[in-house]
PyMOL CGO cylinders between C-alpha atoms (Angstrom):
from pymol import cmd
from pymol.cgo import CYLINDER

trace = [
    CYLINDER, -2.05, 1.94, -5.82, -2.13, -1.20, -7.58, 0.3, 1, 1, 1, 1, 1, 1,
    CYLINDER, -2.13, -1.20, -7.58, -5.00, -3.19, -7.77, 0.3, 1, 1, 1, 1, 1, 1,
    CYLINDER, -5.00, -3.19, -7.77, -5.21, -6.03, -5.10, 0.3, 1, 1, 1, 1, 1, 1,
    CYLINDER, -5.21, -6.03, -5.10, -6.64, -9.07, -4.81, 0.3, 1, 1, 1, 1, 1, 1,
    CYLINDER, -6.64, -9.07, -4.81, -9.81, -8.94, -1.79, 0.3, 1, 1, 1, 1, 1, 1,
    CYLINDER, -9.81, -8.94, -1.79, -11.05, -11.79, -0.01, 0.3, 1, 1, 1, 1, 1, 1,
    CYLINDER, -11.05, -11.79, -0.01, -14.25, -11.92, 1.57, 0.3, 1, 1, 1, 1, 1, 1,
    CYLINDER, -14.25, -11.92, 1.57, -15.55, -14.36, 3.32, 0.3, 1, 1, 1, 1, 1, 1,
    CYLINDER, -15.55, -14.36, 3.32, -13.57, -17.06, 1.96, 0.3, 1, 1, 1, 1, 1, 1,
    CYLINDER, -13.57, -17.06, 1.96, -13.99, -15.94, -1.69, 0.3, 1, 1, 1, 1, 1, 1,
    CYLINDER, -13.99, -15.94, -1.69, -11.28, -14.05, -4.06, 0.3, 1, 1, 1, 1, 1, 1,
    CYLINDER, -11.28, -14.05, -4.06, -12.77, -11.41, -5.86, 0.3, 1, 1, 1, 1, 1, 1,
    CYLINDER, -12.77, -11.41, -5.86, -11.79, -11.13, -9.28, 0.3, 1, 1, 1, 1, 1, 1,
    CYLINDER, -11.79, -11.13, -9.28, -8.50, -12.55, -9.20, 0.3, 1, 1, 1, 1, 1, 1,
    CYLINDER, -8.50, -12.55, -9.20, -7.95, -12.54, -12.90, 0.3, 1, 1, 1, 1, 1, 1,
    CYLINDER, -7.95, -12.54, -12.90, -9.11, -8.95, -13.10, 0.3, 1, 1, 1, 1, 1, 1,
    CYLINDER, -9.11, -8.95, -13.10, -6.30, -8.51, -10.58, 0.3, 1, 1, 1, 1, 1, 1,
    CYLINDER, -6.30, -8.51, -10.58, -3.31, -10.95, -12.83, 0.3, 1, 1, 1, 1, 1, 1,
    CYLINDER, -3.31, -10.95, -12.83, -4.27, -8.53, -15.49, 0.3, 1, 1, 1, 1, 1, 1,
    CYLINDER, -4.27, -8.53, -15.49, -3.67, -5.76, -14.26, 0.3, 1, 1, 1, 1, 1, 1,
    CYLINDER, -3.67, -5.76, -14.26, -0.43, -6.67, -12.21, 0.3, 1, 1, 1, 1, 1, 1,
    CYLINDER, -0.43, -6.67, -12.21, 0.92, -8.24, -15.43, 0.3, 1, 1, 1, 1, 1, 1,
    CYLINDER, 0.92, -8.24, -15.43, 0.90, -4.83, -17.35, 0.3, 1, 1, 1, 1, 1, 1,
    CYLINDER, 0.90, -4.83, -17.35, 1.53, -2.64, -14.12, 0.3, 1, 1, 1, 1, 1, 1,
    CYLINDER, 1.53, -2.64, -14.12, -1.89, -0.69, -13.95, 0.3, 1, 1, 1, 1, 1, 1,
    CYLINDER, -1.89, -0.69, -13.95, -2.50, 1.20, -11.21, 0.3, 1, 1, 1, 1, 1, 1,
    CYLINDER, -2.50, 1.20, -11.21, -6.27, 2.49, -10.05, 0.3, 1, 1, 1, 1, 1, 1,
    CYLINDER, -6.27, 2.49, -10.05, -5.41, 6.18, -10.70, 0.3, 1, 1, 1, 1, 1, 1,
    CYLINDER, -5.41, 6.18, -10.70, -4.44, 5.11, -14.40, 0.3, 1, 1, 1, 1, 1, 1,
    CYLINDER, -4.44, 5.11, -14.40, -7.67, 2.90, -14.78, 0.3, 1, 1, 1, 1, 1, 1,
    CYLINDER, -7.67, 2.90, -14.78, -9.75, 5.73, -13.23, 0.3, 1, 1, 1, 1, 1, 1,
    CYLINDER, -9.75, 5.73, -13.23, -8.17, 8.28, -15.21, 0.3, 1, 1, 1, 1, 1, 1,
    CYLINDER, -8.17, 8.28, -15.21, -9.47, 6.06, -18.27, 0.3, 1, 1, 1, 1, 1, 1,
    CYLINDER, -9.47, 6.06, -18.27, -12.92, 5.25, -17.37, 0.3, 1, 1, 1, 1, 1, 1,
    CYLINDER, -12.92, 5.25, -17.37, -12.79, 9.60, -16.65, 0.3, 1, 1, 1, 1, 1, 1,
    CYLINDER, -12.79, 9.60, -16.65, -12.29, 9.81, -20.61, 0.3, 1, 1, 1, 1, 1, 1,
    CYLINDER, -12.29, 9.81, -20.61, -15.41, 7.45, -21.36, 0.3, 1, 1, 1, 1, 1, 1,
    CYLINDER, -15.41, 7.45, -21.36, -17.12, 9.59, -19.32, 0.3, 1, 1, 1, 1, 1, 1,
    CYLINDER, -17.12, 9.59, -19.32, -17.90, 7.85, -15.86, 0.3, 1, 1, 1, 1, 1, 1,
    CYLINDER, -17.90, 7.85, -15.86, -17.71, 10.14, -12.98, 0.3, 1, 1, 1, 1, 1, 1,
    CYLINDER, -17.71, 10.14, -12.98, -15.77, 7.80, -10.54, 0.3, 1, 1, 1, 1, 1, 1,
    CYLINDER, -15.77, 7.80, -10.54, -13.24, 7.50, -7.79, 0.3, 1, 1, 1, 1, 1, 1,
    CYLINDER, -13.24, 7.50, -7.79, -10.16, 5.47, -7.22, 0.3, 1, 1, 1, 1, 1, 1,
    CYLINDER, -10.16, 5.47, -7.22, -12.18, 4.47, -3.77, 0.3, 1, 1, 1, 1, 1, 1,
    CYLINDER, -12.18, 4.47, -3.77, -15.05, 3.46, -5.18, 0.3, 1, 1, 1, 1, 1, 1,
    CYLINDER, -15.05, 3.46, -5.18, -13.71, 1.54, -8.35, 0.3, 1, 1, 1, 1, 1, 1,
    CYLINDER, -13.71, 1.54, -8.35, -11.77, -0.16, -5.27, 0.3, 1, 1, 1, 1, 1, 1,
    CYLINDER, -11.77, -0.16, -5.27, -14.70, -1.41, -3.38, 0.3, 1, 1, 1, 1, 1, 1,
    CYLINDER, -14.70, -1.41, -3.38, -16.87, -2.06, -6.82, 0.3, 1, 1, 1, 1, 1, 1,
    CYLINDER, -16.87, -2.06, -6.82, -13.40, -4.57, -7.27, 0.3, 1, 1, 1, 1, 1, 1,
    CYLINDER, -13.40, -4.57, -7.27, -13.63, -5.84, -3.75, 0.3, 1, 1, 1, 1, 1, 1,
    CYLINDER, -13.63, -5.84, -3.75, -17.16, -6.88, -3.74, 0.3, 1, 1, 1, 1, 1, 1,
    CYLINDER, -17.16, -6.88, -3.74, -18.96, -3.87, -2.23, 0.3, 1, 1, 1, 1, 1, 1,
    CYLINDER, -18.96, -3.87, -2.23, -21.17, -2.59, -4.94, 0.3, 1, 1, 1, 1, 1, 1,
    CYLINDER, -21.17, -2.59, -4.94, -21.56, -4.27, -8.33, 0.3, 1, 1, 1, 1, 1, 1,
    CYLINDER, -21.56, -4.27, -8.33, -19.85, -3.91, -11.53, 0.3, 1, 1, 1, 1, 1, 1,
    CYLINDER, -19.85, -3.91, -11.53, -22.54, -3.79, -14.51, 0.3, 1, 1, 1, 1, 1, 1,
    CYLINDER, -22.54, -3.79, -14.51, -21.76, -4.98, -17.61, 0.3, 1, 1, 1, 1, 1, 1,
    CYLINDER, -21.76, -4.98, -17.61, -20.91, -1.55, -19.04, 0.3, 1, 1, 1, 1, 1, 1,
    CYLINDER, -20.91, -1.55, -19.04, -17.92, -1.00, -16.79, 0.3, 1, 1, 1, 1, 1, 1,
    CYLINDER, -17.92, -1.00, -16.79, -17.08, -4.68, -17.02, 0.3, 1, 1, 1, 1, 1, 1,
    CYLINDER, -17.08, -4.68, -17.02, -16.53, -3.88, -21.16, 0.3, 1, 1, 1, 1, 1, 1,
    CYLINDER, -16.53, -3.88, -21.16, -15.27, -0.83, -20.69, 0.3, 1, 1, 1, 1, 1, 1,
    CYLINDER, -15.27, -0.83, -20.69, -12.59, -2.26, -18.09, 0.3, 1, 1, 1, 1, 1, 1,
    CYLINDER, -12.59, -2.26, -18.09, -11.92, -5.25, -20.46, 0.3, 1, 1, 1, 1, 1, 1,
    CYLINDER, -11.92, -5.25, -20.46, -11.37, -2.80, -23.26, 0.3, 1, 1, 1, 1, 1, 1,
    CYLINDER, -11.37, -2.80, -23.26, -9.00, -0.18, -20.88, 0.3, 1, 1, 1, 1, 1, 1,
    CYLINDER, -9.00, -0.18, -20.88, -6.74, -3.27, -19.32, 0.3, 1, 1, 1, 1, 1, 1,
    CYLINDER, -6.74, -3.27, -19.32, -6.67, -4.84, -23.15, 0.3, 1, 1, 1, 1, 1, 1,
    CYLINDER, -6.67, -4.84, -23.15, -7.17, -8.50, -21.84, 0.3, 1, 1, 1, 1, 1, 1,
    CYLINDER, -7.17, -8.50, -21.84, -8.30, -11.41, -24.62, 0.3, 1, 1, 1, 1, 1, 1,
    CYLINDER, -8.30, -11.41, -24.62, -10.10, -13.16, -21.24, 0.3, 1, 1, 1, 1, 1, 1,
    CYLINDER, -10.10, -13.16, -21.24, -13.88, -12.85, -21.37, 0.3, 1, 1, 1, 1, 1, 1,
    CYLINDER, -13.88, -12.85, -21.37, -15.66, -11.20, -19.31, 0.3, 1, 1, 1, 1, 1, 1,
    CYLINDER, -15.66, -11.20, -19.31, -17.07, -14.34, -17.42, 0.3, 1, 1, 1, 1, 1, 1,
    CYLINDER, -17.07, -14.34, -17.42, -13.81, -15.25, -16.68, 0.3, 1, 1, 1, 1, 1, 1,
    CYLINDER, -13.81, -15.25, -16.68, -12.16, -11.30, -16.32, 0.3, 1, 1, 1, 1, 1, 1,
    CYLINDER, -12.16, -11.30, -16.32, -14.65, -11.03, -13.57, 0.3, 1, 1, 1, 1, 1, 1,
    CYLINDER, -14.65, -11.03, -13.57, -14.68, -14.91, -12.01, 0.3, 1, 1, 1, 1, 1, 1,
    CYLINDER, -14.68, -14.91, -12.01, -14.87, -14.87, -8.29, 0.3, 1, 1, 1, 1, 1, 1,
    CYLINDER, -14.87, -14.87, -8.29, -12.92, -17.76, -6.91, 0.3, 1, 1, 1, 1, 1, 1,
    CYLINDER, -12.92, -17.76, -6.91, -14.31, -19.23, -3.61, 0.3, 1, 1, 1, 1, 1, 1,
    CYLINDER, -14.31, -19.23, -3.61, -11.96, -21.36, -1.12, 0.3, 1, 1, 1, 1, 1, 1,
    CYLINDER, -11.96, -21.36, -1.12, -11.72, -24.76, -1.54, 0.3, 1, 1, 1, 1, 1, 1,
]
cmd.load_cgo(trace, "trace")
């Protein structure tokens, strides 16, 4: 499953997070499988609703995602919600 871009509520969660990822074809099993080999005991259902707003992303994961998905974007922007205009 690829990751997909969530709205709530009238705002895009992410959406960079989500370009990223589509641009170099990662899929949530592969980014699981990664954050499983730095040690984070995680599922592909619950990294999807940490990226679709339900529960938060600390700042760990958000590094350790940059690193795994090998994006130049900070963080700040990697992880920009964008509400509707």
């Amino acid at each position: 499953m690829y990751v997909q871009s969530i709205t709530k509520g009238g705002v895009t969660m992410y959406p960079n997070f989500r370009a990223e990822t589509a641009r170099k074809k990662l899929t949530l099993e592969k980014i699981v499988e990664e954050l499983r080999k730095l040690g984070y005991k995680i599922s592909v259902s619950h990294l999807s609703q940490k990226l679709a707003g339900k529960y938060p992303i600390t700042l760990k994961e958000a590094k350790d995602l940059k690193k795994i998905i090998e994006t130049d974007l900070p963080i700040e922007e990697l992880f920009e919600i964008e509400e509707a205009s």
